[in-house]
Each structure stands twice: as structure tokens, then as C-alpha cells.
C-alpha positions in Angstrom: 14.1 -27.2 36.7 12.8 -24.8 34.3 8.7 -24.5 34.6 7.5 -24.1 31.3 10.1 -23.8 28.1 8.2 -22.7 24.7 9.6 -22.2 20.9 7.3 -19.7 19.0 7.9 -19.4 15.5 7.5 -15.9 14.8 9.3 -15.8 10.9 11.5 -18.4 8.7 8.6 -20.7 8.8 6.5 -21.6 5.9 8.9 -18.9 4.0 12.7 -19.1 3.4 13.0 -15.7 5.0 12.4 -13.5 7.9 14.5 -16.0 10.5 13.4 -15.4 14.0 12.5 -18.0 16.8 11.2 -16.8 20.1 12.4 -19.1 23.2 10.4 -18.8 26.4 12.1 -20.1 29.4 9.8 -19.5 32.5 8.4 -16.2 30.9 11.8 -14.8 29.8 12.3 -14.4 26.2 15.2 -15.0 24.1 15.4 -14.4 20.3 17.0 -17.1 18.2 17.4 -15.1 14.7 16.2 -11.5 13.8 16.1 -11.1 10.1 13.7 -9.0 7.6 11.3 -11.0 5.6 12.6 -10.4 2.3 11.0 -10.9 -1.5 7.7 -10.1 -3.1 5.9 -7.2 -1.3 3.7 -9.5 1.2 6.7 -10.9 2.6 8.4 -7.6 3.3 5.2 -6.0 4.3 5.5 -8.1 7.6 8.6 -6.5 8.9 6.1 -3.3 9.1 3.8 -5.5 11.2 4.5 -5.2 14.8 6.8 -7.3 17.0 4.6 -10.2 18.5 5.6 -10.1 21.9 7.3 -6.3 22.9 10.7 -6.0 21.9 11.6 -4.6 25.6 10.6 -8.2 26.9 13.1 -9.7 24.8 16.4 -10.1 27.5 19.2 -11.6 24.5 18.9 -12.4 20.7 21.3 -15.0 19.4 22.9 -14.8 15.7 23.2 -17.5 13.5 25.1 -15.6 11.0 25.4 -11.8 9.3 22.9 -12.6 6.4 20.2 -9.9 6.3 17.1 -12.4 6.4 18.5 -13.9 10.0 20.3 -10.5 10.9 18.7 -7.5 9.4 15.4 -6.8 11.3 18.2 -6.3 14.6 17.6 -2.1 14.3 14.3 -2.5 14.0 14.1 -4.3 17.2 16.0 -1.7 18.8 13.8 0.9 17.7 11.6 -0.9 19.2 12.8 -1.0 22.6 15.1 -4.4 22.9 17.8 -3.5 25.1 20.0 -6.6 25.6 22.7 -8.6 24.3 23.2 -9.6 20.7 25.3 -12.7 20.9 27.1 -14.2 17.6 30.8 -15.3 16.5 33.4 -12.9 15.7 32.8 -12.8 12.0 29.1 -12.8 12.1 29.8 -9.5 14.1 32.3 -7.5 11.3 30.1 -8.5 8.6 26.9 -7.4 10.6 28.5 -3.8 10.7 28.8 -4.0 7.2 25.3 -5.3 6.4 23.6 -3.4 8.9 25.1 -0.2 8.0 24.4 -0.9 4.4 20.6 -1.7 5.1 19.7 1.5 7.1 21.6 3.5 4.6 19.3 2.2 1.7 16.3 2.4 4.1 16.8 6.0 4.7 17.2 6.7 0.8 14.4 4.8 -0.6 12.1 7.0 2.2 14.0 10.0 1.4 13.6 9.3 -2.7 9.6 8.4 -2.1 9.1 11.8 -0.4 10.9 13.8 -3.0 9.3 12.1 -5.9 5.6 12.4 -3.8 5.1 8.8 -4.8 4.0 7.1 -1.4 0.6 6.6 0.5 2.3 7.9 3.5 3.2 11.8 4.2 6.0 11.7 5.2 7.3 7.9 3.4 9.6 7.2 6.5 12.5 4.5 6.5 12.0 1.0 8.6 15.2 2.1 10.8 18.1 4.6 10.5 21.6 4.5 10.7 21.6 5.4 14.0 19.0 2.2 15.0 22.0 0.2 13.1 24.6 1.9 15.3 23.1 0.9 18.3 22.0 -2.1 17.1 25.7 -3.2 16.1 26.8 -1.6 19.9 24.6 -4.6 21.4 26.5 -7.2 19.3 28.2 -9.3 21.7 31.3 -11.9 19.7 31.3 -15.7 21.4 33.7 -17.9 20.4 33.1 -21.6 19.3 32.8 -24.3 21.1 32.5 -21.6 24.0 29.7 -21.9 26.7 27.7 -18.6 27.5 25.5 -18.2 30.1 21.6 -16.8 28.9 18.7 -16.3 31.1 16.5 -18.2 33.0 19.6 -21.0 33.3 20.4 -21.4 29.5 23.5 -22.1 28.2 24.6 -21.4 24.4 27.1 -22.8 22.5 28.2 -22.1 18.9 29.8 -24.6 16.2 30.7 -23.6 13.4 28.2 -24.4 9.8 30.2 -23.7 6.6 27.7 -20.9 4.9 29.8 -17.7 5.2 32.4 -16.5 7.2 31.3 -16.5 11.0 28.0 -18.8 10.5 27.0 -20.9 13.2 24.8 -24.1 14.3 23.3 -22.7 17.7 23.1 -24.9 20.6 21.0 -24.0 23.7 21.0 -26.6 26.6 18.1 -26.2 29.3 17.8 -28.4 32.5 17.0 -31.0 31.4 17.5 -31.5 27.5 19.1 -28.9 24.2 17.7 -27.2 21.6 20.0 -26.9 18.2 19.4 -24.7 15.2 21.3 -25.2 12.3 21.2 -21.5 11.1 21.7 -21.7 7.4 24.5 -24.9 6.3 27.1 -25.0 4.5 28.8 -27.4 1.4 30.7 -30.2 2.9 33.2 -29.6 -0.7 33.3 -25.7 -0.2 36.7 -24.5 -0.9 36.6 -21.4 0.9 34.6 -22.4 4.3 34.9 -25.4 6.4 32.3 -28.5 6.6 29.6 -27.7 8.8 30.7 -29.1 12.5 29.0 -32.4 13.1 26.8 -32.2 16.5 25.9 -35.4 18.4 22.9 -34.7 20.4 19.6 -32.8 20.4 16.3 -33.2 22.0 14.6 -30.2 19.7 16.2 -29.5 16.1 15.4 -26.7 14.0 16.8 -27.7 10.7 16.7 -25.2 7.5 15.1 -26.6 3.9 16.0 -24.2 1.7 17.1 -26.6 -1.0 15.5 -29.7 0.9 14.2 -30.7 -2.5 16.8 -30.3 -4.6 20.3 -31.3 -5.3 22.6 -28.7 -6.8 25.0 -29.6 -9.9 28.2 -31.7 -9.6 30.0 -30.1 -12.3 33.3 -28.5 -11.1 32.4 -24.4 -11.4 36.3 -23.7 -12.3 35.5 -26.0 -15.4 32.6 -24.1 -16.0 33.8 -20.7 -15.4 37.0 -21.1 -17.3 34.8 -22.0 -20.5 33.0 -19.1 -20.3 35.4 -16.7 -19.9 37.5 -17.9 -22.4 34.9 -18.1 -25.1 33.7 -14.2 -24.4 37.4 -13.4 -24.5 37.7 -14.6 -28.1 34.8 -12.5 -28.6 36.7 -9.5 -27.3 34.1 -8.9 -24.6 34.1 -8.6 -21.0 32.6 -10.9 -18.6 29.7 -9.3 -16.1 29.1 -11.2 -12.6 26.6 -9.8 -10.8 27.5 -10.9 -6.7 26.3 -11.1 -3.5 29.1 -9.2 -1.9 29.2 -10.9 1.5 30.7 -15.0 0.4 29.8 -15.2 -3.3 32.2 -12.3 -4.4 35.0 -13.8 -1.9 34.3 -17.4 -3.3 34.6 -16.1 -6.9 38.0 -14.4 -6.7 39.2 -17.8 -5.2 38.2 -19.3 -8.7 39.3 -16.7 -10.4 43.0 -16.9 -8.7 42.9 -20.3 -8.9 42.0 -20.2 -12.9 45.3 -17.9 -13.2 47.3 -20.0 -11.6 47.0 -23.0 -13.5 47.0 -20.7 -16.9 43.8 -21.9 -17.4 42.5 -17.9 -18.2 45.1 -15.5 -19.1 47.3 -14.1 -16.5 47.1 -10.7 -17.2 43.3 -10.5 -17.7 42.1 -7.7 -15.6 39.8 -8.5 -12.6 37.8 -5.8 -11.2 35.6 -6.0 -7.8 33.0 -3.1 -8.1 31.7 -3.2 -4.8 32.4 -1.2 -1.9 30.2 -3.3 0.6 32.7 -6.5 -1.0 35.6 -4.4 -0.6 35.0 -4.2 3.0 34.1 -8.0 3.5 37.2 -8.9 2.0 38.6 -6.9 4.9 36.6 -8.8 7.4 37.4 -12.5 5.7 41.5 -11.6 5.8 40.9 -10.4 9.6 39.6 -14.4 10.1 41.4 -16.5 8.8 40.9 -19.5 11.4 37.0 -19.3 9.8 38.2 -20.4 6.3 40.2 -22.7 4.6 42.5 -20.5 3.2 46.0 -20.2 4.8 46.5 -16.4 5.4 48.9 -16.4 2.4 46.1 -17.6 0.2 43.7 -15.4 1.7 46.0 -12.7 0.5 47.1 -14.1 -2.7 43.4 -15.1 -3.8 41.6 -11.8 -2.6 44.6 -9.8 -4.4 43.5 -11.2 -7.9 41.1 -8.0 -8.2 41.6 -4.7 -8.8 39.3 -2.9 -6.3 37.1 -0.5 -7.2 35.9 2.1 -4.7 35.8 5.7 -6.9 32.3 6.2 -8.3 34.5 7.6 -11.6 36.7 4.3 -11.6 33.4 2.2 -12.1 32.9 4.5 -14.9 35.6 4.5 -16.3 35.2 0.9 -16.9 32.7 1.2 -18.8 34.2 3.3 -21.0 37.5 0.8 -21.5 36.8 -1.6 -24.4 39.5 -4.1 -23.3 38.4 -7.5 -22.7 38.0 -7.9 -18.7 36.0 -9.7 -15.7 34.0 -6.9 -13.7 32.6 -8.8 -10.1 30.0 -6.2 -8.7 27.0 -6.2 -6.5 24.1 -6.7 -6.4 23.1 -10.9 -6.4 20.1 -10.8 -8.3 20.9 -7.2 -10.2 18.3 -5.5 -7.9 20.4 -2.7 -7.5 24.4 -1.3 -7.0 26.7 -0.3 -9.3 26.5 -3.7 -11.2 23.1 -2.0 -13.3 25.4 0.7 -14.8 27.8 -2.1 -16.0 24.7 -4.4 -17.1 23.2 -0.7 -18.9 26.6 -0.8 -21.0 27.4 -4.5 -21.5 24.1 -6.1 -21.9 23.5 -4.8 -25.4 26.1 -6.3 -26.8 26.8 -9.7 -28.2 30.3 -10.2 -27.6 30.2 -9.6 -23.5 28.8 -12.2 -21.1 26.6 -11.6 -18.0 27.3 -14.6 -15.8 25.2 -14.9 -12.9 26.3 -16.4 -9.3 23.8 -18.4 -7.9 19.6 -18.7 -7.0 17.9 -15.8 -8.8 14.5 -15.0 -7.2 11.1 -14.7 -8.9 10.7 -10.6 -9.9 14.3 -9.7 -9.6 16.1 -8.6 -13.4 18.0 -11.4 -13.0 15.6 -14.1 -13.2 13.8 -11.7 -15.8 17.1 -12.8 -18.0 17.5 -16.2 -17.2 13.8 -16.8 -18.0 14.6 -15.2 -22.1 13.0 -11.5 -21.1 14.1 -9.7 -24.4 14.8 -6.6 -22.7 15.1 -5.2 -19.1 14.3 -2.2 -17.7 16.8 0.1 -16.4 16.8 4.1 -15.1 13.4 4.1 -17.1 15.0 2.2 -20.3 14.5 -0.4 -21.7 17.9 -2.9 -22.6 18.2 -5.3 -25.1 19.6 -8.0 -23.8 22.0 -9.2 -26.3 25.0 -10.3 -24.2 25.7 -14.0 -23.8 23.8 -15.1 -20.2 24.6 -18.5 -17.9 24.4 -18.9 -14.6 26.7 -20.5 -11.9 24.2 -22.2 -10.0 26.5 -24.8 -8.2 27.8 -21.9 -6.5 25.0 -21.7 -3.4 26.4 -21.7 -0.1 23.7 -23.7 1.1 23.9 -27.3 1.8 21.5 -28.7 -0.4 19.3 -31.6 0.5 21.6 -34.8 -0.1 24.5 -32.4 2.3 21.5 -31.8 5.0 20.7 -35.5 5.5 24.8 -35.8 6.2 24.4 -33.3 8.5 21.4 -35.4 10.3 23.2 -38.4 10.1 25.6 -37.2 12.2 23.1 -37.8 15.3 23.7 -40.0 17.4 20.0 -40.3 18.3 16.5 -39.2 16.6 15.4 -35.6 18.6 12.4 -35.7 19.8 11.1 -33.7 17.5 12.6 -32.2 14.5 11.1 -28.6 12.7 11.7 -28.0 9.8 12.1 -24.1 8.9 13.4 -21.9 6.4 11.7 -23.4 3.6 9.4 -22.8 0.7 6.4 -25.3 1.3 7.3 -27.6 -1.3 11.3 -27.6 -0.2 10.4 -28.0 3.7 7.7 -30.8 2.4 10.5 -33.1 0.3 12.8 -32.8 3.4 10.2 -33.7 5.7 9.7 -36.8 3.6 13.3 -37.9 3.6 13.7 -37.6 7.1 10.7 -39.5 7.9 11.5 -42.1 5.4 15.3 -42.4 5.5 16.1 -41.4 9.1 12.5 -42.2 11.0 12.2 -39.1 12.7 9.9 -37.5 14.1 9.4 -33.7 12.3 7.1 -31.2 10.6 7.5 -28.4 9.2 6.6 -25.3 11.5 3.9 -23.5 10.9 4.3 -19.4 10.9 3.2 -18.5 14.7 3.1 -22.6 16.1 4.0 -22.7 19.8 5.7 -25.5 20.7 6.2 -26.9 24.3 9.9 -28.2 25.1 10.7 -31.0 27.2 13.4 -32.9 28.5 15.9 -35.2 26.9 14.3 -37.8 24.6 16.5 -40.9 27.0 13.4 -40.2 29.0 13.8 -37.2 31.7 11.0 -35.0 32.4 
């Protein structure tokens, strides 16, 4: 029997972002989660803080899935000193060499542009990690099966199941002597049609749950019905449809629409369809590689991701700008923080006849929410754009289970844990799911507290 088993909160609580929980089993650490704190500058400021505990302590990290806020502080680590295995499924592993890759590269330009431009408080301005920290980081990343049983240290055991989300994303079980510990990781939609329902799990005695829409349901209208109706209507226009996307889910999701629109002649056949992103380009990769993760057959697979013309040539993203034909143009970034998708909103916003459609949660500060909130103009390369273009917003499309689709999940139980936390959050969100659990499933839960230590022990039938 284990001594002492503790759960440190260390990021993801009292925030939505910066996932990482610290399990200490007799003195021997292992990482659930190592993502950057992401958002408005005192959020990100913390992933320049140091590590809590030394990063050479740390003996395993577990993955929940590739997203940067659970994955993306992993070089960093490194760096650091962490030496050990970096366990996660299959697909959480293709996309992390994607995402990883993509992170370091930007962290090493934004350094290299602040010390060219002398515009930083620091001489030299020097990146969070490198490519090389990512390289080594991605070396250490270790692919588990689900449903599989790995041995940790200090006599845990881990199990994955799979959560709906994106490609690869897992509910993480770790049993102890004695009693389990599940994290949800981020869930899914039960309805999705592009991943599967998150995998019902009967037993915990500790739950880590996520809240990210724990106060909020998101909109039953059908987004094909939606969708179509916009396209068509900027296609009478003669303009061309702009959809800003997250390039890791939303992009893959949104050429399943868009394939499944053309099918049923509900757009026109012949419409062109252009994904603008090489970091997308290379996810699609990774989802036709894993097929058993998704719904899709591997005919589908290939039939839906082959709706798009894809777009890798820095002159061919020109050049679309350049083509007055009516079209659909699906580039990065999310939020319209960055990527080629802010040449293409430079061009297309200034005009009445195009749409900008949005994909989803638009965060406070980013251009995107700028738009949806009515800003007149938004500034890009030093300009500023009228925005003139018809705007709307997909917002049905989140991959997150939102809070009706969490208590589902919970129900699934087939007893109360002895305690429930409640991470990943804004305060209000964790609060209203706190609530409901209390109230509709008479739990015991909170929602953690950034840096709470919590003692673990055994099962809640009654062992010690």
C-alpha cells in the first residue's frame, strides 16, 4: 500500500488553460497534463514562471490529448530537465508532432522578430523553447493503446478510454492500491459526426472533470442547415466565403459538412473548396492514418477530406486572392490571431458581398471577437480594415461537451467519487457545474483551487 498519494494542481484550475496535475505517489511524481497557459498576457506570463517542483523529479507525464493548453508546455519541461516517458494514444502522438513543431517554430520567430525590431525588455528577447526542445520532447512521446493497461511508478497503473474531442483524446484512468483516479481530459459531443461519444467509465474514487462550458448549453440547430444558408446567400452575392479554423478538428469537421452539403446538392457541386493551412494539411494526414478513432469509414475519410483543394504554395494562397470567382477558402488561424487566414481576411473583409464565417468560441482580445462584437475596422500589418463583409459565427461547432453532455457523462457512474474537482474552468463555468452536480447528482465536488494539494485515499466502498 502506497504511503502517502497527493494531487497538486499546478495549472487548469481556476482558468480554462494551462492543464497540468502533479500526482505524488510515495514522493514520485507523475504529470497528468503539460500545457501552456494560454490568453491575455497574465495567463501566458506563467509558463515563464518556474516549474513548481523540478522538472528532473518528474519520472512520466501522461497526455490527455494533442491540444496545446494540455500538450504544449512538454519542451519546456524538457528544457527543463524531465527525462521520462510521455505517455498518450496513437493520435494524440501524430498530432503532437504537428503542434509541437508548429509552437517552437513560432516561439523562435516571435524572439527572433523582437530582437530585430529592438522592441523587448530583454537583450537578447529569447524563445520559451526551440525546435530542438520540441524534437526531444516528441522523442519521449510514448503511444498506449485503449483500453490498454500501463504500468507507472510507484505501483500505478494507467489506462486510456477514449473522450470524443479530437482525434486521439482520452479520459485518463490511474488505479493506485487501493482506489482510481480519472480525469476526463477535455469531452467530447455525444452527436459529433466526426468523433465517437465519449467512453462511458463506471468507477472512480477521485474525478477531475473539465467545466469549460459547465454553464452553458451550445445551440441545437443542425450547422449543415446553417452553413448551407450562408454559403448560398454570399454566393448569390458573387462572394467568397472566409472560415477562419482551428486546423487540428475544426478544419477536419468542416470539410465533413462541406462534403456532406455537396452531396445532397444542397451547395453547388463544383464550388471550389480550398484548405489554406499547411499545419491542417498535415492533420488531415494524421486523421486518414486513424481511422478506428473516427466515425468515418476509411472511404469517407477519403471522400470527405478530398472535398478541398489543398493549399501548401505561399503563391497559391495568393493567388487566391487574386481570383474573383465565388469560392469557400478554410484557413488557420481559430480566432484570426495569426496564419495565412489574415492575408485572406486583408482582401475579403472590405467587401460586402464575401462572408467571414467563424468556427467556434472566439476569445476576449483576439480579431475575431473584435468582429463579432461590431469593431468597425480591424487592424492588420499596421492597417486598418473596414470590415464590410457579412460576419456569423458557427458556434454549435465546439468540440467540447457542453454542460447538459457533461452531466451524461457523470451519470454514467455507477457510484458518487469521493470527491469530484472540478478543473478547466472559468470561475463562473466551474461554479454552475459545481452547482448541478451538487444539486442533480449529490456529489461531493469543488472546484480546485490553482496550487490546492489534495490527499488521495482509498476507494469510497470504504478501504483505507
Amino acid at each position: 500500500m502506497l504511503k502517502s498519494l497527493q494531487l497538486r494542481f499546478l495549472g487548469g484550475a481556476g482558468t480554462v488553460t494551462g492543464s497540468r496535475h502533479l500526482l505524488e505517489a510515495d514522493g514520485r511524481r507523475v504529470l497528468l497534463d503539460c500545457g501552456l497557459f494560454q490568453g491575455l498576457k497574465p495567463l501566458r506570463l506563467r509558463n515563464w514562471a518556474p516549474f513548481p517542483v523540478r522538472p528532473a523529479s518528474v519520472e512520466a507525464v501522461v497526455l490527455s490529448h494533442a491540444h496545446l493548453d494540455h500538450s504544449g508546455y512538454l519542451p519546456k519541461l524538457v528544457r527543463e530537465g524531465f527525462r521520462g516517458p510521455i505517455y498518450c494514444s496513437a493520435g494524440t502522438r501524430d498530432l503532437c508532432e504537428i503542434l509541437l513543431l508548429d509552437s517552437a517554430h513560432l516561439q523562435e520567430a516571435d524572439a527572433d522578430y523582437l530582437n530585430r525590431h529592438g522592441i523587448s525588455r530583454h537583450k537578447p528577447a529569447l524563445p520559451l523553447y526551440t525546435v530542438a526542445d520540441a524534437q526531444r520532447a516528441i522523442a519521449a512521446l510514448r503511444p498506449v493503446a485503449f483500453d490498454e493497461t500501463v504500468a507507472l511508478p510507484a505501483g500505478l497503473q494507467l489506462r486510456l478510454r477514449r473522450a470524443g474531442h479530437i482525434l486521439g483524446a482520452a479520459v485518463v484512468e490511474v488505479d493506485y492500491p487501493g482506489g482510481r483516479l480519472v480525469f476526463s481530459g477535455d469531452l467530447g459531443r455525444y452527436e459529433d459526426p466526426l468523433m465517437p461519444a465519449p467512453q462511458a467509465v463506471a468507477e472512480a474514487d477521485y474525478l477531475l472533470v473539465e467545466s469549460t462550458y459547465g454553464n452553458r448549453a451550445h445551440p441545437k440547430d443542425d450547422p449543415r442547415d446553417v452553413l448551407a444558408e450562408i454559403i448560398q446567400r454570399a454566393i448569390r452575392r458573387g462572394g467568397t466565403v472566409v472560415i477562419p479554423s482551428f486546423a487540428v478538428g475544426r478544419a477536419q469537421l468542416l470539410l465533413l459538412h462541406l462534403w456532406r452539403l455537396k452531396q445532397a446538392g444542397r451547395i453547388p457541386r463544383d464550388l471550389p473548396v480550398y484548405l489554406d493551412s499547411p499545419m491542417a494539411t498535415d492533420a488531415v494526414d494524421v486523421y486518414l492514418r486513424h481511422e478506428r478513432d473516427q466515425r468515418l469509414t476509411a472511404a469517407e475519410a477519403r471522400a470527405a477530406y478530398g472535398v478541398a483543394t489543398y493549399v501548401r504554395d505561399v503563391e497559391q494562397s495568393k493567388a487566391l486572392d487574386a481570383s474573383a470567382m465565388p469560392k469557400i477558402i478554410v484557413s488557420a488561424s481559430g480566432m484570426a490571431t495569426g496564419g495565412r487566414v489574415i492575408h485572406h481576411l486583408k482582401h475579403y473583409l472590405r467587401d460586402a458581398r464575401n462572408t467571414v464565417l467563424f468556427a467556434g468560441f472566439q476569445a476576449v482580445g483576439t480579431r475575431g471577437a473584435a468582429m463579432l462584437d461590431g469593431a468597425p475596422s480591424v487592424k492588420i500589418h499596421g492597417e486598418y480594415v473596414p470590415v464590410k463583409a457579412e460576419l456569423q459565427n458557427l458556434s454549435m461547432l465546439s468540440a467540447h461537451a457542453d454542460a447538459d453532455e457533461i452531466i451524461r457523462w457523470l451519470r454514467g457512474f455507477s457510484r458518487p467519487p469521493r470527491e469530484t474537482f472540478i478543473v478547466h474552468g472559468e470561475p463562473g463555468a466551474a461554479d454552475a457545474l459545481r452547482l448541478r452536480i451538487q444539486d442533480e447528482l449529490g456529489w461531493s465536488c469543488h472546484a480546485a483551487e490553482p496550487g490546492e494539494t489534495a490527499t488521495l485515499r482509498g476507494a469510497a466502498s470504504g478501504s483505507a
